[in-house]
mmCIF file of the C-alpha atoms, coordinates in Angstrom:
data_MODEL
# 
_entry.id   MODEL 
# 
loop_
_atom_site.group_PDB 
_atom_site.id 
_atom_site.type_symbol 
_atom_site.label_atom_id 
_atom_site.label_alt_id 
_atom_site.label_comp_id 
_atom_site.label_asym_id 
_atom_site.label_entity_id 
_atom_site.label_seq_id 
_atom_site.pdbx_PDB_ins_code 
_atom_site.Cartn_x 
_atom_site.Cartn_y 
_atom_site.Cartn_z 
_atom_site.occupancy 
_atom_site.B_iso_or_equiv 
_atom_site.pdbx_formal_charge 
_atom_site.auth_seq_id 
_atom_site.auth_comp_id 
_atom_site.auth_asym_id 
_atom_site.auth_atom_id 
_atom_site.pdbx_PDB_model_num 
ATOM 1   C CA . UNK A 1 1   ? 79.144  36.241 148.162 1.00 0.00 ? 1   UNK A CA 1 
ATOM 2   C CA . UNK A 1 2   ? 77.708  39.289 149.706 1.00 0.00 ? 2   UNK A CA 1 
ATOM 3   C CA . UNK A 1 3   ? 78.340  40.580 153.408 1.00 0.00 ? 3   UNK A CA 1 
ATOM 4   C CA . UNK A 1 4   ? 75.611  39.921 155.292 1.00 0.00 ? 4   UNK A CA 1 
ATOM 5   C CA . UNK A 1 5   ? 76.754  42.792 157.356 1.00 0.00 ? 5   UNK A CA 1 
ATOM 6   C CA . UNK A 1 6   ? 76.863  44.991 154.698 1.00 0.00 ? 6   UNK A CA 1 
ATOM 7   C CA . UNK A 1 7   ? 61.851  48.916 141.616 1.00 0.00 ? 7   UNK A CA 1 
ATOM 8   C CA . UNK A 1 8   ? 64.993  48.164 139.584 1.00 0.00 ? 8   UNK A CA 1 
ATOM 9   C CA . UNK A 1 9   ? 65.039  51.541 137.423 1.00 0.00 ? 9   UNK A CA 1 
ATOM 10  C CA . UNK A 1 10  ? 67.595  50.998 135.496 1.00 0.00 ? 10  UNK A CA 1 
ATOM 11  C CA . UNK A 1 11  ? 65.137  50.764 132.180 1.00 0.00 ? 11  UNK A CA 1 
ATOM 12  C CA . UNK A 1 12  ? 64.430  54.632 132.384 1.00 0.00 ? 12  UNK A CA 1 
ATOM 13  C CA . UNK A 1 13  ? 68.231  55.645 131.841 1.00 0.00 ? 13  UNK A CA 1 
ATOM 14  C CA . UNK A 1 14  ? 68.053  55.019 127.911 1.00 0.00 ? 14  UNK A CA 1 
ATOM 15  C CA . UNK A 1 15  ? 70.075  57.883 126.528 1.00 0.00 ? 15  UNK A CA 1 
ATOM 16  C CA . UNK A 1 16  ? 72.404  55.314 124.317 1.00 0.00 ? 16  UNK A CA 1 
ATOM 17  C CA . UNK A 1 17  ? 74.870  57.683 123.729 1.00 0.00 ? 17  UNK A CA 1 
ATOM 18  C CA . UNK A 1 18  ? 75.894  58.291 127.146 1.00 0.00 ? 18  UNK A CA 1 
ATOM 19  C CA . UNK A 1 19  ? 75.857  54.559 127.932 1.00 0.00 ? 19  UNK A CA 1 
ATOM 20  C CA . UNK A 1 20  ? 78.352  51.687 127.150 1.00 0.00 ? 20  UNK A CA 1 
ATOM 21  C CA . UNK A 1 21  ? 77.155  48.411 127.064 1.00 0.00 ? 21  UNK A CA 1 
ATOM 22  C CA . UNK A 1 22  ? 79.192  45.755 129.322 1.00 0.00 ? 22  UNK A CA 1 
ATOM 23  C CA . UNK A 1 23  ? 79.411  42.333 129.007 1.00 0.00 ? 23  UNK A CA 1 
ATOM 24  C CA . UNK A 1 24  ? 76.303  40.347 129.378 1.00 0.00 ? 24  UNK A CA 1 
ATOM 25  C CA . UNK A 1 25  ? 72.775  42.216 129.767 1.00 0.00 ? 25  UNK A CA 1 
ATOM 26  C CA . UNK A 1 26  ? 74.635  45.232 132.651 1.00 0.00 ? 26  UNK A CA 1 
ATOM 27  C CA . UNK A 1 27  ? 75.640  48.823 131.420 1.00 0.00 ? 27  UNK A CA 1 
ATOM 28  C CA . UNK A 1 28  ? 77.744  51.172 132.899 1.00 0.00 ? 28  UNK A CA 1 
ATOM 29  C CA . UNK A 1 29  ? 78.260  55.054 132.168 1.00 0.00 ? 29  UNK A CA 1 
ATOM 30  C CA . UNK A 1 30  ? 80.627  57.103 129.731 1.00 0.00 ? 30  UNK A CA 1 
ATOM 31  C CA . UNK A 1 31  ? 80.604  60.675 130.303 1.00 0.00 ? 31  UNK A CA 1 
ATOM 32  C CA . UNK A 1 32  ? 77.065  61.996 130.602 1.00 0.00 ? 32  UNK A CA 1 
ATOM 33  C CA . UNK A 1 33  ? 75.740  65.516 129.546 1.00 0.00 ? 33  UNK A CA 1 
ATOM 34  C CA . UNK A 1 34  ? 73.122  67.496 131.972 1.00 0.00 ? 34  UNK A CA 1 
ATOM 35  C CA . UNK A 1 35  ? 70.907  67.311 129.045 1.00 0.00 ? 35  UNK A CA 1 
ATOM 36  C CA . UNK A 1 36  ? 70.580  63.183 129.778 1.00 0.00 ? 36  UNK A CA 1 
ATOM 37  C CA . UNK A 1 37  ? 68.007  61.886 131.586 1.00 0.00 ? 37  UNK A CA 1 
ATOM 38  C CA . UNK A 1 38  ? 70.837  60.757 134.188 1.00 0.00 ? 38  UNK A CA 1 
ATOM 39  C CA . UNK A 1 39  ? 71.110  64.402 134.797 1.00 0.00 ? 39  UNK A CA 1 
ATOM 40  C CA . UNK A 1 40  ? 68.283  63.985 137.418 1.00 0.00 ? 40  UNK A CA 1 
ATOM 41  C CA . UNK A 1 41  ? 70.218  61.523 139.664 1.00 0.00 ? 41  UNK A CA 1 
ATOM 42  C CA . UNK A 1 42  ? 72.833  62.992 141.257 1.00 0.00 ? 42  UNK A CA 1 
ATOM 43  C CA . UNK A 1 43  ? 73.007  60.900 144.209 1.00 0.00 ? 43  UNK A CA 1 
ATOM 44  C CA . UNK A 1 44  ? 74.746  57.131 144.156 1.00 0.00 ? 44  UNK A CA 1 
ATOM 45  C CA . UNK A 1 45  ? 74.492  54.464 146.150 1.00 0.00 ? 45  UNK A CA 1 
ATOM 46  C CA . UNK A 1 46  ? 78.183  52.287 145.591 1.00 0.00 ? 46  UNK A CA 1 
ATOM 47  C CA . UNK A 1 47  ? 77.878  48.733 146.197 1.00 0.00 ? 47  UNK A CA 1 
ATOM 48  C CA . UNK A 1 48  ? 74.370  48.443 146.539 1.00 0.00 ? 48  UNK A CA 1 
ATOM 49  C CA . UNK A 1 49  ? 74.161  45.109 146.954 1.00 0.00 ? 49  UNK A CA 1 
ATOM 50  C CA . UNK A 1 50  ? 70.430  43.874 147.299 1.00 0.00 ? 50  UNK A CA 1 
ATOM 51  C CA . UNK A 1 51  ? 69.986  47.259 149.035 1.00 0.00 ? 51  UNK A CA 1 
ATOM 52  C CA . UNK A 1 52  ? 69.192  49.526 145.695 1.00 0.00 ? 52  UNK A CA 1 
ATOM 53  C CA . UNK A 1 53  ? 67.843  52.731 146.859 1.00 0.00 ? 53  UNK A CA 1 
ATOM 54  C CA . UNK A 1 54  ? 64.921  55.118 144.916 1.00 0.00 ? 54  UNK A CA 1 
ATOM 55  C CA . UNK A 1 55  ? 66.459  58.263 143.578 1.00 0.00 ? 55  UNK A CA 1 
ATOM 56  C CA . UNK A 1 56  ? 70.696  57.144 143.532 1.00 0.00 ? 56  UNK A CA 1 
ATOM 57  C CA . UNK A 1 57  ? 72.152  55.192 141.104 1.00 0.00 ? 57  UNK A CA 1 
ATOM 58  C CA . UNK A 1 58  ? 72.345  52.114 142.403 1.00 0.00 ? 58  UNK A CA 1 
ATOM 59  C CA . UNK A 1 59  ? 75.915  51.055 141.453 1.00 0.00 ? 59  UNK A CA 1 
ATOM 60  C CA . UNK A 1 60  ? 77.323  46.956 141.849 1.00 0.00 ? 60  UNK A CA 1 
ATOM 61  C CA . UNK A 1 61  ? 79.790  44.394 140.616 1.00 0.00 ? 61  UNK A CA 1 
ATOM 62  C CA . UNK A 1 62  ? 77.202  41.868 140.692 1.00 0.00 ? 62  UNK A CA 1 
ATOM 63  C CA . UNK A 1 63  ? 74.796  41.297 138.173 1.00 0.00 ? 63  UNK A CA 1 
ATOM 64  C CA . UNK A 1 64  ? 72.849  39.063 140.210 1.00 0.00 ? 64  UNK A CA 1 
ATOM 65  C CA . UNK A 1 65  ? 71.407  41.611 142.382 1.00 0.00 ? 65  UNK A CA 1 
ATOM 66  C CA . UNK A 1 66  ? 70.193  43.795 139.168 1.00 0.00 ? 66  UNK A CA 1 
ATOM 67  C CA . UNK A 1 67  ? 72.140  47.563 139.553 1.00 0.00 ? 67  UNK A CA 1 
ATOM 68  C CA . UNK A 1 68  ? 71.165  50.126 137.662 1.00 0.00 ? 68  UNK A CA 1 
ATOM 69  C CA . UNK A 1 69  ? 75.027  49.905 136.470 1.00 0.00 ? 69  UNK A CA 1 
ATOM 70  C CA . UNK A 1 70  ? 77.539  47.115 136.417 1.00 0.00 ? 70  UNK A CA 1 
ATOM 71  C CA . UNK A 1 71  ? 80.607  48.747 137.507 1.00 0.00 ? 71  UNK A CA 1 
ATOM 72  C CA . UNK A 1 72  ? 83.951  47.011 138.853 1.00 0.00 ? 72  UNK A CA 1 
ATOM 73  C CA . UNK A 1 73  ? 84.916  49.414 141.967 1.00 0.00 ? 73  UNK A CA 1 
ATOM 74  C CA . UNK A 1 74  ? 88.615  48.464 142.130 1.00 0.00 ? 74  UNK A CA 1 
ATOM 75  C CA . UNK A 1 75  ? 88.988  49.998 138.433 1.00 0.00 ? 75  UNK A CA 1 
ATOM 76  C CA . UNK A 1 76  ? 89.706  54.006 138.105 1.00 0.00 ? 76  UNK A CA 1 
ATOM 77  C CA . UNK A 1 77  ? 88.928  56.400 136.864 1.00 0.00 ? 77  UNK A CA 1 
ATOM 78  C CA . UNK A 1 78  ? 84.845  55.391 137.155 1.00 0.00 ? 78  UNK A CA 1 
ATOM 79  C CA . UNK A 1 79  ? 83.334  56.269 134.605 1.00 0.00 ? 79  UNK A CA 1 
ATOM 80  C CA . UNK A 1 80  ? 81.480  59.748 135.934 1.00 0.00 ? 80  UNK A CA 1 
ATOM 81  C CA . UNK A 1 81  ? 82.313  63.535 135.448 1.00 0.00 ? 81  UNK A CA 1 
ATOM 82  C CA . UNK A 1 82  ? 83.726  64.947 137.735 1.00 0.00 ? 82  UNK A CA 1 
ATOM 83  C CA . UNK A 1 83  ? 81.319  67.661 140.299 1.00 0.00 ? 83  UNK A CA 1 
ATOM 84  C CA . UNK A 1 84  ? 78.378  65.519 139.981 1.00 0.00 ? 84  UNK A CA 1 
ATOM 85  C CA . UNK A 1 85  ? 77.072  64.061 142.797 1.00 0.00 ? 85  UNK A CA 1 
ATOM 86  C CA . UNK A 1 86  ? 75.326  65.706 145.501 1.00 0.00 ? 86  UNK A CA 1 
ATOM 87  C CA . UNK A 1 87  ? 75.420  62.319 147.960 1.00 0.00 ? 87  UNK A CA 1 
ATOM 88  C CA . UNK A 1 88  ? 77.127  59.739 147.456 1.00 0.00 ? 88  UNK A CA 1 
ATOM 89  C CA . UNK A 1 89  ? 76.671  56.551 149.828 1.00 0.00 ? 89  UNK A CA 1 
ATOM 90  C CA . UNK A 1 90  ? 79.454  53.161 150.382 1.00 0.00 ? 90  UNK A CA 1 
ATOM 91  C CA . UNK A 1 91  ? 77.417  51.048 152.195 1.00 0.00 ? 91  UNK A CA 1 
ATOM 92  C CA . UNK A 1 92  ? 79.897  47.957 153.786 1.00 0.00 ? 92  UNK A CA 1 
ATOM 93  C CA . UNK A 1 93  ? 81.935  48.061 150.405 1.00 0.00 ? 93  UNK A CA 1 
ATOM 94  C CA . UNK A 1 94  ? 85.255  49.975 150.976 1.00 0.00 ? 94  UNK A CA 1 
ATOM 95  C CA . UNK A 1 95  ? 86.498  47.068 153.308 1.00 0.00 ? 95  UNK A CA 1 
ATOM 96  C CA . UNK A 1 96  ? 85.774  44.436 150.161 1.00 0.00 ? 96  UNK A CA 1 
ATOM 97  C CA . UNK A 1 97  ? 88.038  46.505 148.122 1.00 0.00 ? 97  UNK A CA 1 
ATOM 98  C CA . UNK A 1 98  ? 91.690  46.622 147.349 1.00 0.00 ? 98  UNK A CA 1 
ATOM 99  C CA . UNK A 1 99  ? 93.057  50.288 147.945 1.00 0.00 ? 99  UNK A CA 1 
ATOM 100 C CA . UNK A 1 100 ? 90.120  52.125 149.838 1.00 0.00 ? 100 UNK A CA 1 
ATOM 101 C CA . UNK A 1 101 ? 92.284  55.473 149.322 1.00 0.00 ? 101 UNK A CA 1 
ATOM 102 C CA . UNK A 1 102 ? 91.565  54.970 145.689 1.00 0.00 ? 102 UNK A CA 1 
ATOM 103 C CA . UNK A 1 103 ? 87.975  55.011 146.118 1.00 0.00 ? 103 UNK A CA 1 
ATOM 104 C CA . UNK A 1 104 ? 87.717  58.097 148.524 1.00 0.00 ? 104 UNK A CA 1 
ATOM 105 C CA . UNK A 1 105 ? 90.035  59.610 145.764 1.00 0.00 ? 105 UNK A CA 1 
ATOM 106 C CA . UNK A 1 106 ? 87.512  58.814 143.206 1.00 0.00 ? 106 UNK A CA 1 
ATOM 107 C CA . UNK A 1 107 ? 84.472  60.114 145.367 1.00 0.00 ? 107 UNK A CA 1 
ATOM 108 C CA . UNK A 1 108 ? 85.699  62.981 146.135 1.00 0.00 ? 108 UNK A CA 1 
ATOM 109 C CA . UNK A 1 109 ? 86.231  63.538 141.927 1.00 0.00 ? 109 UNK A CA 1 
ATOM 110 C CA . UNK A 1 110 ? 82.976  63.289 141.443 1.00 0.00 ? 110 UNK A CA 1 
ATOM 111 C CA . UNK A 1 111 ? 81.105  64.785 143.819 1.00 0.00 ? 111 UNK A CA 1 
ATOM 112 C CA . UNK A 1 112 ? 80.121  68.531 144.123 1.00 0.00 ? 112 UNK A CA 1 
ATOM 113 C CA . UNK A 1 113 ? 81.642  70.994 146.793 1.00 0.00 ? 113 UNK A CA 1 
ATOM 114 C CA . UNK A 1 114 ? 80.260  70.592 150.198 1.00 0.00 ? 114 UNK A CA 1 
ATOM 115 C CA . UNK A 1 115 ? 78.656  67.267 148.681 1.00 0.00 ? 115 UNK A CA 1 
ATOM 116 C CA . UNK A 1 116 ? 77.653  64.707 151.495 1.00 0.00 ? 116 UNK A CA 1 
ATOM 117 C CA . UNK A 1 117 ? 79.320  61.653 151.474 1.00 0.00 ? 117 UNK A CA 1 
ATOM 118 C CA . UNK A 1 118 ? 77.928  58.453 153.891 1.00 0.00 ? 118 UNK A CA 1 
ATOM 119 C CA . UNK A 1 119 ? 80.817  55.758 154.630 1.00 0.00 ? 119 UNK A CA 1 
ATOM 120 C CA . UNK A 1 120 ? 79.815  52.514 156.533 1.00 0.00 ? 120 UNK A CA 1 
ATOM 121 C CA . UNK A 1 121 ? 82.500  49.792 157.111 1.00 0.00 ? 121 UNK A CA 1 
ATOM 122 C CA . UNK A 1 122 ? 83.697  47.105 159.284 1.00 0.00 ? 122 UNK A CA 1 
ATOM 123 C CA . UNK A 1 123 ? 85.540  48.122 162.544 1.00 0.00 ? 123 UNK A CA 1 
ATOM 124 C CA . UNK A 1 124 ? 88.948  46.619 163.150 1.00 0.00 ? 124 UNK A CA 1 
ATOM 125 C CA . UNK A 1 125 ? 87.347  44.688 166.278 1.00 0.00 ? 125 UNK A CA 1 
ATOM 126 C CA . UNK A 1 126 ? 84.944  42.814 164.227 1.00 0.00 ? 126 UNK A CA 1 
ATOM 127 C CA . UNK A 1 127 ? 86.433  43.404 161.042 1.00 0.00 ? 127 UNK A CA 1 
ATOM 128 C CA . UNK A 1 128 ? 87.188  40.176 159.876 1.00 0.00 ? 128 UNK A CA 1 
ATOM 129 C CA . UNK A 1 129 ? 84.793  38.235 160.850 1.00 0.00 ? 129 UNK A CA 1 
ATOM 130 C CA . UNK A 1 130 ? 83.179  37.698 156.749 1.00 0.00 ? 130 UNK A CA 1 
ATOM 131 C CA . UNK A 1 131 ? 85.898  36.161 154.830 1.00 0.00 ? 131 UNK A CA 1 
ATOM 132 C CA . UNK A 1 132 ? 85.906  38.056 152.085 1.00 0.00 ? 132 UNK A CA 1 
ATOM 133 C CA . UNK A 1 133 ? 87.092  41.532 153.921 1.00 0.00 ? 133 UNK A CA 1 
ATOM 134 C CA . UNK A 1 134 ? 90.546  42.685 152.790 1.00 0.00 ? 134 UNK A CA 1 
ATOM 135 C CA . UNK A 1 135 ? 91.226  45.407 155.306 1.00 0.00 ? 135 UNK A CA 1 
ATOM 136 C CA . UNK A 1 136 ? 88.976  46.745 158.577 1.00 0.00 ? 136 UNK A CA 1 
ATOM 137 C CA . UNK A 1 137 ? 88.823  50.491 159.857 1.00 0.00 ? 137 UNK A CA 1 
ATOM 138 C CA . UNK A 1 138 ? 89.340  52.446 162.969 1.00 0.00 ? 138 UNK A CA 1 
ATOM 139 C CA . UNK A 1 139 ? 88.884  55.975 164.118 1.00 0.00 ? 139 UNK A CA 1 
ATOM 140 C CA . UNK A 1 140 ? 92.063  57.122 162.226 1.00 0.00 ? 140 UNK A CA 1 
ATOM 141 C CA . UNK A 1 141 ? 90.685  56.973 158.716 1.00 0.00 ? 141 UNK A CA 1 
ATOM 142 C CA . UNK A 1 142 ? 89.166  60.497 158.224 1.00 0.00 ? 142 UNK A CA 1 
ATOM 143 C CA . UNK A 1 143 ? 92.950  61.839 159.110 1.00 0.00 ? 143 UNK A CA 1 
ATOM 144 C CA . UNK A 1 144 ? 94.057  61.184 156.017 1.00 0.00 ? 144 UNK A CA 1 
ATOM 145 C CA . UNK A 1 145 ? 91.705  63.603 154.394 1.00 0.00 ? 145 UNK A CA 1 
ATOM 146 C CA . UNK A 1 146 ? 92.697  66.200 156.922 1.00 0.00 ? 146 UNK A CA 1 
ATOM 147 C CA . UNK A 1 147 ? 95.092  68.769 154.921 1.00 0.00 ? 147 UNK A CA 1 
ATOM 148 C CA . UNK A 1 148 ? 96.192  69.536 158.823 1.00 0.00 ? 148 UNK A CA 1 
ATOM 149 C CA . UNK A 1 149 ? 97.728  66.347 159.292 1.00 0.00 ? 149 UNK A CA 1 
ATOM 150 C CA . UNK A 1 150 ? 100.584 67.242 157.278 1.00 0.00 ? 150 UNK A CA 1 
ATOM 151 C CA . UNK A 1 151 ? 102.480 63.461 157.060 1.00 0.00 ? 151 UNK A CA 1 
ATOM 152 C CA . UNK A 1 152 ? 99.705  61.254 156.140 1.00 0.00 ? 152 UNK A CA 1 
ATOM 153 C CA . UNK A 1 153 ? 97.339  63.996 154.223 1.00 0.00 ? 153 UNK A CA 1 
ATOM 154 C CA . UNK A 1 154 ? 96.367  62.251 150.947 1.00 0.00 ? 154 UNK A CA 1 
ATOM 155 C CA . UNK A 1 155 ? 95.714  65.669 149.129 1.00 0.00 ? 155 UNK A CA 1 
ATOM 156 C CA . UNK A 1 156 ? 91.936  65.291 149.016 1.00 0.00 ? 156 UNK A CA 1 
ATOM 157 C CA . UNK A 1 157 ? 90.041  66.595 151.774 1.00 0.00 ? 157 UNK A CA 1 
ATOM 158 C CA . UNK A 1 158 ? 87.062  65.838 153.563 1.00 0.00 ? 158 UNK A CA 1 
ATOM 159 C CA . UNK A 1 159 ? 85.815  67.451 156.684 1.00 0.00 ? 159 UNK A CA 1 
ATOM 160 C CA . UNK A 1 160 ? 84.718  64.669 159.007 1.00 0.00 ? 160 UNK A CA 1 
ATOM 161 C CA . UNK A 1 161 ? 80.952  65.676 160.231 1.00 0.00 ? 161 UNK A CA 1 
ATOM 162 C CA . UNK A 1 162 ? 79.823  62.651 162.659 1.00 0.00 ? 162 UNK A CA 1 
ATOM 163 C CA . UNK A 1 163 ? 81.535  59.151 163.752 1.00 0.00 ? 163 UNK A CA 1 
ATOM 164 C CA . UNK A 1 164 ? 79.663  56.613 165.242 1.00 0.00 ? 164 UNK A CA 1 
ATOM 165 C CA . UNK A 1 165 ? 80.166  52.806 166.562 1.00 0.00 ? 165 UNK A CA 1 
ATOM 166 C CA . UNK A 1 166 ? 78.073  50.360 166.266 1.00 0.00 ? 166 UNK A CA 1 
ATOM 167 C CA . UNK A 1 167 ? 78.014  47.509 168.044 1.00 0.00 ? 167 UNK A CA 1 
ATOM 168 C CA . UNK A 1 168 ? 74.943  45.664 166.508 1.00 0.00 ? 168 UNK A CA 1 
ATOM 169 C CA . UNK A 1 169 ? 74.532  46.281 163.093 1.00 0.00 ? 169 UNK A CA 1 
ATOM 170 C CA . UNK A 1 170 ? 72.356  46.058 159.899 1.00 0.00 ? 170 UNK A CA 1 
ATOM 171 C CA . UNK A 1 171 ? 69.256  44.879 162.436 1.00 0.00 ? 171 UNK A CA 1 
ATOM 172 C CA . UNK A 1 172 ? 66.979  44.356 159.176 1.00 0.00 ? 172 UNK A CA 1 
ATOM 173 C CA . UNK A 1 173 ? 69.215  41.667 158.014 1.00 0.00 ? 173 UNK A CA 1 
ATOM 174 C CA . UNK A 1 174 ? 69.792  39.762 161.502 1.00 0.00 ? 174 UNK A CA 1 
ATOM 175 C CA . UNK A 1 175 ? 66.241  40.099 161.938 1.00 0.00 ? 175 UNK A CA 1 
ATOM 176 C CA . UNK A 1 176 ? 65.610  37.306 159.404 1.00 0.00 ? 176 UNK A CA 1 
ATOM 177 C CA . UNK A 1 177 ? 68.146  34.694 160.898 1.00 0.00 ? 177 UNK A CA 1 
ATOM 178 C CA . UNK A 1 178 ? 67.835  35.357 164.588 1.00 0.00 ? 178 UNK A CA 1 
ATOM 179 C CA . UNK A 1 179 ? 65.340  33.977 166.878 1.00 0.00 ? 179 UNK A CA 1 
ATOM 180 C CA . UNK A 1 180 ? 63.354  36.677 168.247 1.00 0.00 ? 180 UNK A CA 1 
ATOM 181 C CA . UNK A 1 181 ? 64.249  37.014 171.896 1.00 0.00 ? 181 UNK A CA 1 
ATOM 182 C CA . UNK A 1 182 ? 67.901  37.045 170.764 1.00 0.00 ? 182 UNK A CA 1 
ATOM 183 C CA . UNK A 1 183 ? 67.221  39.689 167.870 1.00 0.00 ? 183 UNK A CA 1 
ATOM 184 C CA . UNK A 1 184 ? 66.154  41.500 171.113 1.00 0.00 ? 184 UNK A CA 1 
ATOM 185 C CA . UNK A 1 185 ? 68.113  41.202 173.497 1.00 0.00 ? 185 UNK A CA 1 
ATOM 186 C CA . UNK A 1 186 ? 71.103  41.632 170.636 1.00 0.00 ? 186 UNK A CA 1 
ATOM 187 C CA . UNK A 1 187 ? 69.089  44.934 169.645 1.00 0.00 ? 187 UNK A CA 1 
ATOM 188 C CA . UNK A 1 188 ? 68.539  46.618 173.412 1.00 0.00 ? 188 UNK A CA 1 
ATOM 189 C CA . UNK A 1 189 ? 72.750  45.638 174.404 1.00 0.00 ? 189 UNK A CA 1 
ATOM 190 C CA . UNK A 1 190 ? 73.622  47.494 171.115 1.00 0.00 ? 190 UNK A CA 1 
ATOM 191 C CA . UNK A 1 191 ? 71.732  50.427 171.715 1.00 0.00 ? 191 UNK A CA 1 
ATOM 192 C CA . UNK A 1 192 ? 73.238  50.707 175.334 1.00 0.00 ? 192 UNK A CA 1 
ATOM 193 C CA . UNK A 1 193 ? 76.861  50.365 173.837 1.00 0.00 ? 193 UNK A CA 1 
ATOM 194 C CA . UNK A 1 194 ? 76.499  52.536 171.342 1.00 0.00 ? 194 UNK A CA 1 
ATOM 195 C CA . UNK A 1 195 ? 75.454  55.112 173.628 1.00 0.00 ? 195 UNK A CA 1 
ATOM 196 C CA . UNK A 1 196 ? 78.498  54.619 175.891 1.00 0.00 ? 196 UNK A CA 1 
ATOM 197 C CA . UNK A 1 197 ? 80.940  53.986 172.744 1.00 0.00 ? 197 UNK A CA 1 
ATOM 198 C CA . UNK A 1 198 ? 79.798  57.045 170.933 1.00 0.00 ? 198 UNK A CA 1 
ATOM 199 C CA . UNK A 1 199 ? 80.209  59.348 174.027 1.00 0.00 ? 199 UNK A CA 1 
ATOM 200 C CA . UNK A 1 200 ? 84.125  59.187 172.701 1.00 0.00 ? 200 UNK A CA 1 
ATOM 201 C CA . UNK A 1 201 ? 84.739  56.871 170.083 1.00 0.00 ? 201 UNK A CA 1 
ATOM 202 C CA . UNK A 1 202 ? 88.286  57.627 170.313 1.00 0.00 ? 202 UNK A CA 1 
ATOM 203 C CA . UNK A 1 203 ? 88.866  56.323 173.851 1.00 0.00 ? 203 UNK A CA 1 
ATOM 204 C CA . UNK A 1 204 ? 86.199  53.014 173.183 1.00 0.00 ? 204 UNK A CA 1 
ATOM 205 C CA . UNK A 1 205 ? 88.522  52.152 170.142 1.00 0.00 ? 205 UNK A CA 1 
ATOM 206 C CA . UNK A 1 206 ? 91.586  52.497 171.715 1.00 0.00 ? 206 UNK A CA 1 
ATOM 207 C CA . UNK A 1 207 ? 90.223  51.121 175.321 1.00 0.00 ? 207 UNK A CA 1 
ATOM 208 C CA . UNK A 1 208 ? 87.868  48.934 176.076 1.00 0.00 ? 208 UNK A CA 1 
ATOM 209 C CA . UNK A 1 209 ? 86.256  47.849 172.287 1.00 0.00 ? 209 UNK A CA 1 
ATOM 210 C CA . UNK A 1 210 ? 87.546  43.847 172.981 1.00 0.00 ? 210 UNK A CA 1 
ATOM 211 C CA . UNK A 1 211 ? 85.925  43.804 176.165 1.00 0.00 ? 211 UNK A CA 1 
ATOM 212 C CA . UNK A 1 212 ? 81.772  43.920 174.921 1.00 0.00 ? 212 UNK A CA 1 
ATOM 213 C CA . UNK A 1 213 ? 83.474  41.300 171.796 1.00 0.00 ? 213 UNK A CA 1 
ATOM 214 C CA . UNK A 1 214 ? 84.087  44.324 169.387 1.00 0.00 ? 214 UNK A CA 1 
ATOM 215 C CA . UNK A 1 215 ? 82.255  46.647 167.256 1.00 0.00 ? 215 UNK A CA 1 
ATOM 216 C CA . UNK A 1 216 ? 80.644  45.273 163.982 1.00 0.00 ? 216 UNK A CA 1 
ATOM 217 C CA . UNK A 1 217 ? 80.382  48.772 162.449 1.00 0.00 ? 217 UNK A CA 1 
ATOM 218 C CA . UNK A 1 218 ? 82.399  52.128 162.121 1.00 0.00 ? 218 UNK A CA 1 
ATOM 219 C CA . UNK A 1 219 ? 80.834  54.991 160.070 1.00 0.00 ? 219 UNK A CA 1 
ATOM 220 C CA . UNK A 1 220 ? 81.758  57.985 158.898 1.00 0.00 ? 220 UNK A CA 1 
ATOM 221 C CA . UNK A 1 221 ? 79.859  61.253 157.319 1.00 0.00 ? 221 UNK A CA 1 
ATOM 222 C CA . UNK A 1 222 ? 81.979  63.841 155.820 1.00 0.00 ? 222 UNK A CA 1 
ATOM 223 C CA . UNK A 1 223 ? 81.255  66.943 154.027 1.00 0.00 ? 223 UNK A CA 1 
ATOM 224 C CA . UNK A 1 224 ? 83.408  66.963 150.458 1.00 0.00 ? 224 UNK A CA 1 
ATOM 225 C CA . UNK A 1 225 ? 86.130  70.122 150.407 1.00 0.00 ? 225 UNK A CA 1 
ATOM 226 C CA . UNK A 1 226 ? 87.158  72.005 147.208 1.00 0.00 ? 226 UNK A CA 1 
ATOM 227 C CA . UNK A 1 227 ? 88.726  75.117 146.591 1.00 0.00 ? 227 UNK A CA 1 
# 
């Protein structure tokens, strides 16, 4: 089952020696050489979900939605070289996994210095609202890639770019469940708040979140460091 708050290409990527075939029709990646055809994606989308994005590899557990790759997130290393990615987007995934830290670990591994890197996850005030969400996030979680913060510094750093709240989110996907004047009115309120929680996210967090029923999204853009 798929958070709701969270053309297939994979038939191009046919270099069989830099592929290993999984179970059942999905394939995932060995090592791959700039000479492969992969060699022209260098941007991945991880957990895509149904939402598989033209010019990423469009990475996902679940065969039923058809990724480019079927690759089990909560298994290291993945199976990329390291330096590789110029983007790399985690759309509503890193709160369905079991050690988040793990992930950003691996991210930052394979990406390129001063890569981009997109997080979107569910805020602590909402967070738990799908049943299938392990953990929820707050405003803390870009200290721990912060080589300043000296006692919780993981020893992988990202510089944190933009932060954002929001209170109403994935709008596509409510779109197609909600009746339209409360799609709207839902829309219009979530604009507003995000304009007041975003002014400082720190203080709406920590303040006055529970009071407008919580924030349904957290995200994060960081810029990858490397010496």
């Amino acid at each position: 089952m798929k958070c709701p708050n969270c053309g297939k290409e994979g038939a191009r990527f046919k270099d069989k020696k830099k592929l290993l075939a999984n179970k059942g029709k999905s394939q995932r990646f060995r090592e791959f050489g700039r000479d492969s055809n992969l060699a022209k994606c260098n941007k991945l989308n991880l957990g895509c979900g149904g939402v598989k994005k033209k010019g990423y590899i469009n990475v996902d557990y679940n065969d039923i939605f058809e990724p480019d790759f079927n690759i089990d997130l909560d298994k290291f290393p993945y199976p990329f070289r390291g330096n590789y990615f110029d983007v790399v987007e985690a759309m509503y995934i890193l709160e369905h996994l079991y050690n988040p830290f793990k992930v950003m670990k691996e991210i930052h591994r394979i990406s390129k210095k001063g890569a981009e890197v997109i997080i979107k996850v569910s805020h602590f005030s909402r967070g738990f609202t799908h049943a299938e969400h392990k953990r929820s996030f707050d405003v803390g979680f870009p200290l721990y890639f912060n080589k300043n913060f000296k006692e919780g510094y993981l020893g992988y750093e990202f510089e944190l770019i933009e932060m954002k709240l929001v209170w109403f989110s994935q709008p596509c996907l409510k779109k197609k469940v909600l009746s339209k004047t409360v799609y709207f009115i839902s829309n219009i309120v979530g604009k507003l708040l995000d304009f007041l929680a975003n002014v400082n996210p720190y203080f709406c967090s920590r303040v006055w979140c529970f009071l407008v029923g919580g924030f349904e999204e957290i995200s994060f853009r960081f810029k990858v460091r490397k010496k």
